[in-house]
MIDO-248609 format. One record per residue: y, x, z of N, C-alpha, C in turn; residue in three letters. Coordinates in steps of 0.05 Angstrom, whole numbers, plus 5000, padded with zeros to 4 digits. Example, Ala and Ser with C-alpha at 12.3 -4.5 7.8 and 13.67 -1.06 7.14 Angstrom:
488652645156491052465156493452645156ALA/495552575142497952735143500152585157SER/
This chain:
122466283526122966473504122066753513UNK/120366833496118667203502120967423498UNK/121867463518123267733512121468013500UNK/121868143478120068313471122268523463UNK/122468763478123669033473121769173454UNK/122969343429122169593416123469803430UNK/121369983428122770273435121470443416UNK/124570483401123570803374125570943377UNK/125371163373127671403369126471543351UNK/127771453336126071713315128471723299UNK/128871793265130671923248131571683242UNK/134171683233136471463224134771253198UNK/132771383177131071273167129171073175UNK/127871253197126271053208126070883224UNK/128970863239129670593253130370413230UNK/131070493201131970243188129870093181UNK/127770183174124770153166122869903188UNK/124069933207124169783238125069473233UNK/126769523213127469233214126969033198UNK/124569143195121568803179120268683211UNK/120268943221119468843249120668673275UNK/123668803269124968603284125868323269UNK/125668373246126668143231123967893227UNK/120867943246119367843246120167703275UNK/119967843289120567743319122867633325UNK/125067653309127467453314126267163300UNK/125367253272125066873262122666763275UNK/120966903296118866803324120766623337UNK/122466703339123966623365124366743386UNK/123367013392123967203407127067363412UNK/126767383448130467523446128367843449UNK/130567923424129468233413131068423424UNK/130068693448131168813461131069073442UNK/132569243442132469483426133069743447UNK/131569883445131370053463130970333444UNK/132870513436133670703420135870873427UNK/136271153409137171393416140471263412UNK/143071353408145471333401146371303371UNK/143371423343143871343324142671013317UNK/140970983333138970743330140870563345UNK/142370573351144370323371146570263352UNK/147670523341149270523324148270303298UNK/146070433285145770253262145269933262UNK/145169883293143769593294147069413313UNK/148769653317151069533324152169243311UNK/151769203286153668923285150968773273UNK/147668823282145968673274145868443295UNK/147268193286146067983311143267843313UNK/141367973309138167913307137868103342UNK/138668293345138168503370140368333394UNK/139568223414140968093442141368223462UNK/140168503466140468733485139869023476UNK/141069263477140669453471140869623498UNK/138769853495138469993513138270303506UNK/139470443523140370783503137870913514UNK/136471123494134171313507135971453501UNK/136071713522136972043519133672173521UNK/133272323498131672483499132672713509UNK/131672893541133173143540130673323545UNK/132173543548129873823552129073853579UNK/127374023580127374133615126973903635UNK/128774033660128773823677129773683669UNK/132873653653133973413645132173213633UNK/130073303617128573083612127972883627UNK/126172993643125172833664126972673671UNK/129272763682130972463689132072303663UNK/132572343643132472233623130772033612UNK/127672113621125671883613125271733649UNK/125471903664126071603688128971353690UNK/130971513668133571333673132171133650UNK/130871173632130171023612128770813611UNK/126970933638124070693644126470433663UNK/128470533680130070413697130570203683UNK/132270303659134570073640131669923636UNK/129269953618127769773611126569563631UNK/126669713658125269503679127169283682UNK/130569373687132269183677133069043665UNK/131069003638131868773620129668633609UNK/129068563637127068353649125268363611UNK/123368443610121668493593118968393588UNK/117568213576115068063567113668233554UNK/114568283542112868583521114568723512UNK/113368983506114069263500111969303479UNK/113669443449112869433425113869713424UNK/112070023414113170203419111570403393UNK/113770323372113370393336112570633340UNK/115070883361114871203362112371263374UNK/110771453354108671533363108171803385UNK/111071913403111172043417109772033442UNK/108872263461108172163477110872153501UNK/112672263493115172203509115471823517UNK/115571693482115371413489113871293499UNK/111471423506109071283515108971303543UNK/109871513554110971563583112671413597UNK/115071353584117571113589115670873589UNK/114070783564113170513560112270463592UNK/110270683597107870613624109770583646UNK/111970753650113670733679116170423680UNK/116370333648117870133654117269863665UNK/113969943673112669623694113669443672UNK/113069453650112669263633109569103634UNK/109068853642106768853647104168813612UNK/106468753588104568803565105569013543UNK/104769273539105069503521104069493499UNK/105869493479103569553457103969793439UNK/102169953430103370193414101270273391UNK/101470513376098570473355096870673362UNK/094670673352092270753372092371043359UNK/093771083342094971393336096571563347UNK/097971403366100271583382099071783404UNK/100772023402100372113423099472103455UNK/100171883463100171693496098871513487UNK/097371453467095671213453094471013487UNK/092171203501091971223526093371093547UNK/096970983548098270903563098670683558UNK/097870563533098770343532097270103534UNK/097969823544095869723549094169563525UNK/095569543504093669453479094569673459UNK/093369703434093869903413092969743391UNK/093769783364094769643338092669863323UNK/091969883306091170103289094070103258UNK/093970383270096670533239095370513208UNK/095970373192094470303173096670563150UNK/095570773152096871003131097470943103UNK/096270773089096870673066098370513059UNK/099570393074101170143084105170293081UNK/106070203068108670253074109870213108UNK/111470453116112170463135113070163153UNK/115170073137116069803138113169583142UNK/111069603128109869383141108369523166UNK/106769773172105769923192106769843211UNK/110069813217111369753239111669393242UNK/111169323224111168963225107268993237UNK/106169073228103569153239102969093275UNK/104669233287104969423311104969103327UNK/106368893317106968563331104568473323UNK/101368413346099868213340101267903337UNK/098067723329098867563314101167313330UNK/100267283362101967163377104967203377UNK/105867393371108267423368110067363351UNK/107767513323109267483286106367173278UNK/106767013284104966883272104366943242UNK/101166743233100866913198102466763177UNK/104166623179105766493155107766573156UNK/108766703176111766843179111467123168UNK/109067283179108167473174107667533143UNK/106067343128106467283102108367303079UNK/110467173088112667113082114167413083UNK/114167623099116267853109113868013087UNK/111068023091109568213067110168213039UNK/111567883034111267893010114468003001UNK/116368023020118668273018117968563015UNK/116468613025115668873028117269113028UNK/119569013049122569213059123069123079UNK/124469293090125669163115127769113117UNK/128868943130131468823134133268893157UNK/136268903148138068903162140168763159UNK/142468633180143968473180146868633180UNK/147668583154149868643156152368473170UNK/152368423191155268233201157468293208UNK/158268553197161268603207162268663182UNK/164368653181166568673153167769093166UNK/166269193147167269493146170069573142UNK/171469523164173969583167175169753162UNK/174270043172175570273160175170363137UNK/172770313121172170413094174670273074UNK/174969953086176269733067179569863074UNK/179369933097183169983096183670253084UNK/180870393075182470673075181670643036UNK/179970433026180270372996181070022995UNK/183170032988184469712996182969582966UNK/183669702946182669682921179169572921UNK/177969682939174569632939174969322954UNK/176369282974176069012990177268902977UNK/179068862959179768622947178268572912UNK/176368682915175068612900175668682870UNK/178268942869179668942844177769192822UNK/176269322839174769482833171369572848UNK/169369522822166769562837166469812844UNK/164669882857163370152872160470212877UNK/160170432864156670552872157170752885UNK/155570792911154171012914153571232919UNK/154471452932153071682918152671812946UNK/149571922957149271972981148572322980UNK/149172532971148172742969146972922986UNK/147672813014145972873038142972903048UNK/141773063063139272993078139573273101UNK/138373223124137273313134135873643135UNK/133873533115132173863099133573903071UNK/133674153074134874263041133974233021UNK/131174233031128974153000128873942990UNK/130673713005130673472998133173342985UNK/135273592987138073462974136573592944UNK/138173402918138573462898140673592885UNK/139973792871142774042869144873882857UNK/147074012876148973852871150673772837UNK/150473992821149573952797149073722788UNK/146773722786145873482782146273262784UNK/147473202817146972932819150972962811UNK/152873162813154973102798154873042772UNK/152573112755152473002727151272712724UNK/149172632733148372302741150972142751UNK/152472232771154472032774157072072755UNK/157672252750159472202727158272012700UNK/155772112695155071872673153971542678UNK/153671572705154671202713157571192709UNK/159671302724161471202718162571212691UNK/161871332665162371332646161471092631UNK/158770962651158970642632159470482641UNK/161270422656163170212662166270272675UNK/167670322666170370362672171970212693UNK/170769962708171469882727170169952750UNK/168770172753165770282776168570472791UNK/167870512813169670722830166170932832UNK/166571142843164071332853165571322883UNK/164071272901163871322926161971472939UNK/163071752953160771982972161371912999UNK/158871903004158771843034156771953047UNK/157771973076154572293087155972273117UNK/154572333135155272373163155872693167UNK/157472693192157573043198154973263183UNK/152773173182151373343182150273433154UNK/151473223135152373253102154273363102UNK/156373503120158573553099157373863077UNK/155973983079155174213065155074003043UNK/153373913038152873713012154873583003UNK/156973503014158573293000160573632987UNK/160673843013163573922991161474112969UNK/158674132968158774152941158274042914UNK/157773712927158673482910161473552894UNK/163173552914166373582898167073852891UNK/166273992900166674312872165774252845UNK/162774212842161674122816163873912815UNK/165373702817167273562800170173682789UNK/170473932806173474012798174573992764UNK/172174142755172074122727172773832710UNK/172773682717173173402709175573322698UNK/174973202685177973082674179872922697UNK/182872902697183572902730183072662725UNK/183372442710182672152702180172032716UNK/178372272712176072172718175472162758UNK/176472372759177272442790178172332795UNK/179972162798181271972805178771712813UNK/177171732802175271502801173171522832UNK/173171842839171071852855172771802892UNK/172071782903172871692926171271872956UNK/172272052969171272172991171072023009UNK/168671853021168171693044167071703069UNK/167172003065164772163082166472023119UNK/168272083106170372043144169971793151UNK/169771573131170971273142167971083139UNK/166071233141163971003135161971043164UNK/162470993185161671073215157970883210UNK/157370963222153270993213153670553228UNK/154970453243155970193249155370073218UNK/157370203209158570013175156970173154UNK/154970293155153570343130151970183117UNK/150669933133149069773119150769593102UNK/153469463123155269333104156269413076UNK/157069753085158169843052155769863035UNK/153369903034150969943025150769663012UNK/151269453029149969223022153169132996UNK/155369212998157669162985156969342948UNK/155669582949154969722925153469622903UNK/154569632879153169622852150769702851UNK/150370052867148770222865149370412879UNK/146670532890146870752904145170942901UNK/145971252890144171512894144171552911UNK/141171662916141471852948138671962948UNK/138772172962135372242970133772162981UNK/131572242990129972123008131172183034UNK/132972023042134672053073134571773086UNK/136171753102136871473119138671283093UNK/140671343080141071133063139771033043UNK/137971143032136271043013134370713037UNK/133070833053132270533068133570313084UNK/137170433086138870223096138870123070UNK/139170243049140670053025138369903014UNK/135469873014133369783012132769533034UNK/133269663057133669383076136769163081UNK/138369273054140668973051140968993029UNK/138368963012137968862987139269022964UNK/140269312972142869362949140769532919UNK/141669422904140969682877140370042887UNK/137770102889137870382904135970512879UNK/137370802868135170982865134071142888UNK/132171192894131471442908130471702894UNK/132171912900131472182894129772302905UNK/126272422892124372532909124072792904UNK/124373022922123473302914120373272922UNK/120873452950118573622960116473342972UNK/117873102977116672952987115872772976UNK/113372592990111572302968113872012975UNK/112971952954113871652954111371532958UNK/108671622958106271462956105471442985UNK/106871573001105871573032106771433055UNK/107771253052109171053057112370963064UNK/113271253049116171233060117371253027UNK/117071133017118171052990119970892982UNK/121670882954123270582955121670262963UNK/124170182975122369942978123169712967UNK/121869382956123369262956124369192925UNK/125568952913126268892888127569022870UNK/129769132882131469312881131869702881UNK/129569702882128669942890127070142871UNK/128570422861127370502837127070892845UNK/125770962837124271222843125071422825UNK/126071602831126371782797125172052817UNK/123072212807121572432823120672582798UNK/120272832807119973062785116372922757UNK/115472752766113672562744114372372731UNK/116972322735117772012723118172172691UNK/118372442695119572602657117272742655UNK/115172882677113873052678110772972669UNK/108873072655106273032658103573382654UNK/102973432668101973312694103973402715UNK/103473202738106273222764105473562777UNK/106273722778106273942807105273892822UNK/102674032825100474132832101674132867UNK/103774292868104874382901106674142918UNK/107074012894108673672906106673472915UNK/106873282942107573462959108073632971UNK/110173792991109474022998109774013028UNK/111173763036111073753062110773353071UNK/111473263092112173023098114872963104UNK/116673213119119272993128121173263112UNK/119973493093122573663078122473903095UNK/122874093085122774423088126174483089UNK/126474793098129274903092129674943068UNK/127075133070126375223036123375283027UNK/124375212993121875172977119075392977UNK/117375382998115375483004113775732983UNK/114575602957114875672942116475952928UNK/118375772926121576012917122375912889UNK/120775622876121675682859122975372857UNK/123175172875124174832872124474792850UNK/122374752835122074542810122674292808UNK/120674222826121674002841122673812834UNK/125773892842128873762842130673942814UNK/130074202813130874362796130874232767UNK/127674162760127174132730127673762739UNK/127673592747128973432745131473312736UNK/132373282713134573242694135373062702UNK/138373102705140072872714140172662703UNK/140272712677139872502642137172302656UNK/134472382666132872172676134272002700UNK/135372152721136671962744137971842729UNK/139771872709141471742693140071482682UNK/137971502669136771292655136071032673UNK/135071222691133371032718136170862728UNK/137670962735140670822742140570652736UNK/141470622711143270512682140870272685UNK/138170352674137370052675136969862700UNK/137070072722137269812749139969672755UNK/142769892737144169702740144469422712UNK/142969452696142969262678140869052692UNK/139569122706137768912709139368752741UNK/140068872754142068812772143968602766UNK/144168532735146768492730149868592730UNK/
């Protein structure tokens, strides 16, 4: 049996995106080593497709350096056949070469392209999710398996743990007495949250068409700006209706987000990390697009998967959209149209019929 380690560190997004790739090399028959930062361990915590995990610390300075020699250490230790290495850093390309891995593989775009002992070519047109199914020649992902994961065209994750603290802290959602969507108001870059406005008026009018829907917000530490101005825009609400929405920001640990993701009716969110967990466990997802493409390979993905971006109402689209690849502080511009002239009433529509078609 080929032991084959990944090593990516990159954003909570794009480890989820990762997992067409590993979900190729587990149904190989490969034991799949995961070699990632503390969020990338986290999200693959209750995936039993991963048989070993191994922590990268990226640090500065000197700390670096011992950081990428403690790194190459753990990998030499888990006795390794190949090394598959998605991150196009040359930090990872450094680790790859010192872990005496005797087969590397990386894409002939990376930084350390140079260190590795074979290279893949990055096919840019290609959704991220298959680029990284890409990265495994054909010995590994044979072509009917390979076939088979293209014609998904998402990536997958395993949800196997039962989300404990979300379920004890809404007893009502685990026993099944009431459904739940959604609502991720978070990102990263500012240009890329949708004013909160807005996306308070989109989720009040989901929950307005179905009276058994709970609204659930959920966001890691680095959302809370976004969630508490999720809940200001609700104060105004009828208290009835408030009653409906649910603060989850505390109890949904980045472990249990694919599970609750994979448990939802529906889910808003931006172009962040939950829009591609909830895409890789099949759930009903809109994605919200400002400043950034959906055409560039980091788009919704998948059956389930629906786009609402300042052209879905607009013709012709903004000239300045794109305006970046991974989101700005602020609109380069000054004036975020964007997200601005994007009407909640469209996220609304876009919703409404994925959850009708959802069932």
């Amino acid at each position: 049996m080929t032991r084959v380690g990944v090593l990516h560190t990159a954003f909570i997004g794009d480890l989820a995106l990762a997992g067409l790739l590993v979900e190729g090399l587990y149904r190989a028959g490969h034991t799949v080593v995961l070699a990632s930062n503390a969020h990338g361990l986290a999200l693959y915590a209750n995936d039993s497709r991963i048989a070993q995990k191994v922590l990268v610390r990226k640090e500065k300075g000197l700390k670096k350096l011992r950081a990428v020699r403690s790194c190459a250490q753990a990998l030499r230790g888990a006795d390794l056949d190949v090394l598959l290495v998605p991150h196009r850093s040359l930090t990872s390309a450094i680790i790859s070469r010192l872990a005496g891995v005797r087969r590397t593989i990386g894409f002939g775009a990376s930084a350390g392209a140079f260190l590795f002992e074979e290279t893949r070519p990055y096919a840019s047109e290609r959704h991220e999710c298959l680029r990284l199914l890409d990265l495994a020649p054909g010995d590994l992902v044979p072509a009917a398996l390979r076939a088979d994961l293209e014609a998904r065209g998402a990536p997958i994750l395993r949800a196997d743990a039962r989300p404990t603290r979300f379920f004890d802290a809404f007893p009502s959602l685990a026993s099944g007495a009431s459904r739940y969507f959604v609502v991720s108001p978070g990102s990263v870059w500012a240009t890329k949250r949708y004013p909160a406005q807005s996306f308070a008026q989109a989720a009040r009018a989901v929950l307005a068409s179905d009276p058994a829907l709970t609204c659930v917000v959920s966001g890691g530490p680095s959302d809370a700006l976004a969630t508490r101005e999720f809940f200001a825009e609700i104060q105004t609400w009828d208290p009835m209706e408030k009653t409906r929405v649910a603060d989850a920001s505390a109890c949904i640990p980045l472990e249990d987000l694919a599970a609750v993701l994979a448990g939802a009716a529906l889910v808003l969110t931006n172009d962040s990390a939950p829009l591609h967990v909830a895409c890789a466990v099949g759930a009903p997802v809109v994605g919200i697009y400002g400043p950034t493409s959906a055409t560039r390979g980091h788009g919704p993905s998948g059956a389930s998967a629906r786009l609402a971006a300042y052209e879905t109402e607009h013709d012709p689209p903004l000239a300045c959209r794109p305006c970046s690849k991974h989101g700005q502080e602020t609109c380069p511009l000054g004036h975020f149209r964007c997200m601005r002239e994007l009407a909640p009433e469209t996220v609304t529509r876009v919703a409404l019929a994925l959850l009708r078609d959802a069932g």
